[in-house]
N, C-alpha and C positions, 0 to 999 in steps of 0.2 A: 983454961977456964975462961980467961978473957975473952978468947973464939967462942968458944959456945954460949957464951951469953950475947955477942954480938950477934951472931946465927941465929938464936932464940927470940933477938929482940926484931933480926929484921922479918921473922915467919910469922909475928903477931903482928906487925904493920902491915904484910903485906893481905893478911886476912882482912883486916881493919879496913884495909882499903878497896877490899873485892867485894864486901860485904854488903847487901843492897839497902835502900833505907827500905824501909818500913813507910807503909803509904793506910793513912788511917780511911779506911774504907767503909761507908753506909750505905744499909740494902735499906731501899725504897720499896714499900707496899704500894703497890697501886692495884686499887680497888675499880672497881666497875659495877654501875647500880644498871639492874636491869628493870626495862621501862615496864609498866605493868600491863597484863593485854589489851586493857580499852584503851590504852594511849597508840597503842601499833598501827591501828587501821580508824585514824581519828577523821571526823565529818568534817567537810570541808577540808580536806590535810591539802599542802600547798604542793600543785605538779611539781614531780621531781624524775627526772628521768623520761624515758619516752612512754606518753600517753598512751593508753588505750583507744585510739579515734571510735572505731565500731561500738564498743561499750559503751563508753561514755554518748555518742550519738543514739545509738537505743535504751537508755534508761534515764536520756534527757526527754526524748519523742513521748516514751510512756509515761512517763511522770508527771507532765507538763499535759496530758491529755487527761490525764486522771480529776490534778488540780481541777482542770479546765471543766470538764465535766459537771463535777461535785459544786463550782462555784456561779456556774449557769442555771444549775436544779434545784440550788436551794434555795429558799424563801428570804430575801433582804435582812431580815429581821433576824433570822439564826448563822446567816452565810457565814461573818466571822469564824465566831464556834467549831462547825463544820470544815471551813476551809482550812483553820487553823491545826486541827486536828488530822484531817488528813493528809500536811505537809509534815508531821511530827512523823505520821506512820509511812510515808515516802521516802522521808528522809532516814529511816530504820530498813525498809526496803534495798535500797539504792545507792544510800550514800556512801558505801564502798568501793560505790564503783566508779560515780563520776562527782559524788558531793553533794548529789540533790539538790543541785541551784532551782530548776525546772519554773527558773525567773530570768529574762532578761537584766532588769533592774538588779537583782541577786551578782548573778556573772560581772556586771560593768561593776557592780559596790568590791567586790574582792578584789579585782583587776585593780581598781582605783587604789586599791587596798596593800597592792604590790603581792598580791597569794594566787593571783593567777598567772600564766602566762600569757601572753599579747595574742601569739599565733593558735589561743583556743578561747577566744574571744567571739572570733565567728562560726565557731565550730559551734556553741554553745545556742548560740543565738539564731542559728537555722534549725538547730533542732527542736530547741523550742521553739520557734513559730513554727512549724511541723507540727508537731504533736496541740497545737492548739487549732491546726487546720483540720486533721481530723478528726475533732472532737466538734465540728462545725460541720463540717461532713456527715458524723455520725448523729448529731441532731436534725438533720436536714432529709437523710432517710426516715428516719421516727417519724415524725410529721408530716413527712411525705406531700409536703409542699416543697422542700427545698429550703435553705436558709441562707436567701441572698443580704449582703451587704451592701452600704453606701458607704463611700469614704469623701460624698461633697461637703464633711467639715472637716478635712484632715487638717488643713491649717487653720482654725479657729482657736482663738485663744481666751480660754475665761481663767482670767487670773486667781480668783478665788475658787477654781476646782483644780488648779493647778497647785497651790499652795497649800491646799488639803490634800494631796497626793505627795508632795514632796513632803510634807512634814512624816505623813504617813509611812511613810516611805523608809524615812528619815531613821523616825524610830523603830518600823524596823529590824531594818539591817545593826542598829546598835546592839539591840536585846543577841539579835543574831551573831556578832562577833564577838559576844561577851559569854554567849553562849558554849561556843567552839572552843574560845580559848583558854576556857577556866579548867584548870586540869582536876577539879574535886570533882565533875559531873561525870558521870559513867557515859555511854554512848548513847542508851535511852535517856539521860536526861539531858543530853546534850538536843537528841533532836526535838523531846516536847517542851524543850528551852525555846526552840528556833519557831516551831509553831505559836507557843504563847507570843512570843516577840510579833509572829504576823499576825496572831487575834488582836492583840492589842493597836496594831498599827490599823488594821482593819475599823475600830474601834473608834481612833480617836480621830481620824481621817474622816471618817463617814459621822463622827459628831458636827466638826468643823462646818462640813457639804451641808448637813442636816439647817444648820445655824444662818447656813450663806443663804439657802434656800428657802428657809422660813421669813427672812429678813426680805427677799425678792421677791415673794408670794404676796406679804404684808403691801409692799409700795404697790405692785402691779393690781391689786384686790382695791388700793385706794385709791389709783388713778383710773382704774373702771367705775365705781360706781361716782366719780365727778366729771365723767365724761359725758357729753351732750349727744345732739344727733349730728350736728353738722359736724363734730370733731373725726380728727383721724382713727383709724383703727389702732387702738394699742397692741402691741407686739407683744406678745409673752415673752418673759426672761430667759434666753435659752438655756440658762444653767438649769431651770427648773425639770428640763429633758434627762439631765443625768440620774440615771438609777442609781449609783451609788459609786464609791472609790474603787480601782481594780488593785494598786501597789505591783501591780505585774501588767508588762504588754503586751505578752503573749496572750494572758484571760481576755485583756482590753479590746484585743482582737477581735474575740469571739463575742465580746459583751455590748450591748446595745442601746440606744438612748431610747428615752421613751420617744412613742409616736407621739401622734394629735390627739386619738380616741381614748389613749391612754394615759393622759396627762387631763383631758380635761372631763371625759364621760366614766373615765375608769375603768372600760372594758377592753377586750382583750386585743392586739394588732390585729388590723386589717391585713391581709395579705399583699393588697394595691397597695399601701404607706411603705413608704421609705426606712429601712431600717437602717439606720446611721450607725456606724461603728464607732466603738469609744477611743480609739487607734487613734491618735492623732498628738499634734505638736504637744498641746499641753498637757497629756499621758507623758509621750516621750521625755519631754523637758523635764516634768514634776519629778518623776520614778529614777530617771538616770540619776541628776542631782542631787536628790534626796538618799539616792545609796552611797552616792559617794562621799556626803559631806555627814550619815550615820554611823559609817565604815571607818573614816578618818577621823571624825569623833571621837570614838572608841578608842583606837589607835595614841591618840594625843592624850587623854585621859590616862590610858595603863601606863604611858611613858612619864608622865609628870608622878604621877603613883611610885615607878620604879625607882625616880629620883632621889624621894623623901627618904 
């Protein structure tokens, strides 16, 4: 009896001892939200992968020709409106394919913006000066005079049309990054987000020019009529030449300052006059600036937001 209880007790230890623990195990759900379809193929969406170069070069050329077009033909007075409106519907066109920047100032505000890439910086920006070449081109047949440029004010700087383009500018590329990145807009209100953002920059840009311009009208109208005969000739204001704000360099390209006959008799260019192009330092300076410090605006706003 002895033995077999010893036998008995060593076959329960030795189970005891072969026996595994027990290891308290939990299953993990893990769930996965699927993005909704406007967010898959979102305007302006940040290069990822290898670019389309041919795409994105031709529905920057066309885009940026359209603009260019629509903002030569229309009348001052309504151009905002129009111009605005047709980048909403370019940007429903196209912006799948390369983002619809069909802006230099546009391209360098995202780039500044850290949403583009550096190596499609220039890519962006010959095409649109392309597509605003021939849309100069194609005004130039029409007319059938031809549609030469001057570029002897390329470096002229009037600070107060420069600062009306940069603030313009400014705002923008804000309205436009605020636009992109709000994920309650569907795609169309994303792009007639981006258009309002340029009517409005259009808008308050070409208030500012209007105010600089009325103020230089006022002094030059009062230093003519106290001027003598033996006095010098007074110089007219050259800001008073500017037709109005472009917020793009590409249009600024094609867009012109007024003449002589058209600044002082009101009628229409001479063909012999000089058509001076808007292209110049303080287009460039004002538009590059002004996107980059709308863009990074924006940017520094959502993050201090994120913080709260």
């Amino acid at each position: 009896m002895a033995t077999s209880k010893s036998g008995s007790k060593a076959s329960v230890a030795k189970k005891t001892a072969t026996k595994k623990p027990t290891r308290n195990t939990t299953t993990t759900k893990v769930t996965t939200k699927t993005a909704p379809a406007s967010a898959k193929r979102s305007v302006f969406k940040k290069t990822s992968g290898e670019p389309n170069y041919p795409a994105i070069i031709i529905a920057e050329v066309i885009g940026t020709f359209i603009l260019t077009m629509v903002a030569l033909l229309t009348l001052q007075e309504t151009a905002a409106l129009y111009v605005g409106l047709t980048l909403a519907v370019v940007v429903l066109a196209i912006g799948a394919v390369s983002g619809s920047h069909i802006n230099p100032a546009v391209t360098f505000g995202l780039w500044a913006a850290r949403k583009l890439k550096t190596a499609l910086l220039p890519v962006y920006w010959i095409a649109q000066f392309v597509g605003a070449i021939l849309a100069i081109l194609l005004l130039g047949a029409i007319n059938g005079v031809g549609y030469p440029l001057d570029f002897s004010h390329f470096t002229t700087i009037h600070w107060g049309v420069l600062i009306a383009e940069l603030v313009g500018t400014a705002i923008f590329l804000f309205g436009l990054m605020a636009a992109i990145s709000s994920d309650k807009l569907s795609q169309t209100g994303k792009a007639f987000g981006v258009g309002l953002s340029l009517t409005i920059g259009i808008l308050v840009s070409t208030t500012a020019l209007t105010t600089l311009q009325s103020a230089q009208a006022a002094e030059y109208q009062k230093q003519y009529m106290a001027q003598t005969e033996s006095a010098e000739e007074i110089k007219i204001p050259a800001e008073l030449y500017v037709k109005g704000t472009t917020l793009n360099p590409a249009i600024a390209l094609a867009a012109t300052e007024k003449t002589e006959d058209e600044l002082l008799q009101g009628a229409a260019a001479d063909n012999t006059e000089a058509r001076h192009s808007r292209l110049g330092l303080e287009v460039l300076i004002g538009t590059l600036i002004g996107a980059a410090v709308g863009a990074n605006l924006y940017l520094l706003l959502a993050y201090i937001s994120r913080q709260q």
